[in-house]
N, C-alpha and C positions, 0 to 999 in steps of 0.2 A: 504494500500500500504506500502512495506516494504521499508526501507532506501535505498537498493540495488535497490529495482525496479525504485527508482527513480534513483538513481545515471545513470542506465540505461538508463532512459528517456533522464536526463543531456546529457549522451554523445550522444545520436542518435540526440539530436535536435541540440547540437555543431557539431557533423560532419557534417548534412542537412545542419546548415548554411554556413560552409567552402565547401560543394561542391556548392553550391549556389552562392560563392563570385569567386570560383576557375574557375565557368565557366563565366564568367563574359567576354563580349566581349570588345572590343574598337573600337571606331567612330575612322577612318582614313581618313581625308581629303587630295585628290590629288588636286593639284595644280601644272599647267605649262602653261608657257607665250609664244604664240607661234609666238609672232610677231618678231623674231629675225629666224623663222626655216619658211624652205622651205614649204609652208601651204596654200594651198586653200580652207576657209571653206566653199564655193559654195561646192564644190567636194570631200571634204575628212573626215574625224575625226581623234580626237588624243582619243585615252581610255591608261588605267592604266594595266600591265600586270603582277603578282605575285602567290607565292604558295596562298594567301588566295582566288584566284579562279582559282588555276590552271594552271594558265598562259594564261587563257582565257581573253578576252578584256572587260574590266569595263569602259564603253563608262561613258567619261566626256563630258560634256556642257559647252557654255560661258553664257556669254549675252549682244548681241548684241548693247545695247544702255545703257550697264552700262559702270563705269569710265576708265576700260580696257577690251574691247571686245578681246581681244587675247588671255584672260586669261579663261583657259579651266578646270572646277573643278568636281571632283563627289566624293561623301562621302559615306564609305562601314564598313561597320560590321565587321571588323575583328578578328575572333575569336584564336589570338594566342597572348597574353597577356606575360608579361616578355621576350619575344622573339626579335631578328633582323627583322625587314619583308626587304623581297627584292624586289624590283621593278624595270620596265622600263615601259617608257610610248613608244607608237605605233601609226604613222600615216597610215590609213588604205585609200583605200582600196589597197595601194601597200606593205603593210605589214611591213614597214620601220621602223625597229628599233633603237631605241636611241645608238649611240655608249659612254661609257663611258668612259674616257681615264683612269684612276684609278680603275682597279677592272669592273668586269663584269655586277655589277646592282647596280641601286642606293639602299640605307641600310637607314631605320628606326630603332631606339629603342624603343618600345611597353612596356605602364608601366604594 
């Protein structure tokens, strides 16, 4: 093997590992306390709505008989790293959207 052919090697297995690092997602924990909003959990749910699905509904859970049952959380893959994520959360099934008084959606910074 010539010096080149390695060097070769060098960079293909440096870049492999910087796309490797670059796709690299991040764990986003939603959490919201819904004992202050209008909320029936017999009848309803709150989920998480942003570009990393779409704006489709990423249905959060509580629990029941832990130390704040009002508190509604779900943990999602998000794969947009260095970026804002934006978000609102959604009580369903009347489609009720969080009003933000500052700016249209609540904003994360994604390391």
């Amino acid at each position: 093997m010539t010096r080149k052919t390695k060097q070769y090697g060098l960079w293909a297995g440096l870049l492999l590992c910087s796309a490797v690092v670059a796709s690299a997602n991040t764990l986003v924990t939603f959490q919201v306390d819904m004992s202050t909003a209008s909320f029936d959990p017999a009848t309803q749910t709150v989920s998480a709505h942003g570009p990393f699905n779409a704006w489709g509904a990423f249905a959060l859970t509580n629990n029941p008989s832990g130390p704040n049952p009002s508190l509604w959380t779900g943990t999602a893959d998000v794969a947009a790293n260095g970026t804002v994520l934006e978000y609102k959360y959604v009580i369903d099934p009347a489609g009720t959207w969080e009003s933000i008084p500052k700016g249209n959606n609540r904003l994360a910074s994604l390391p």
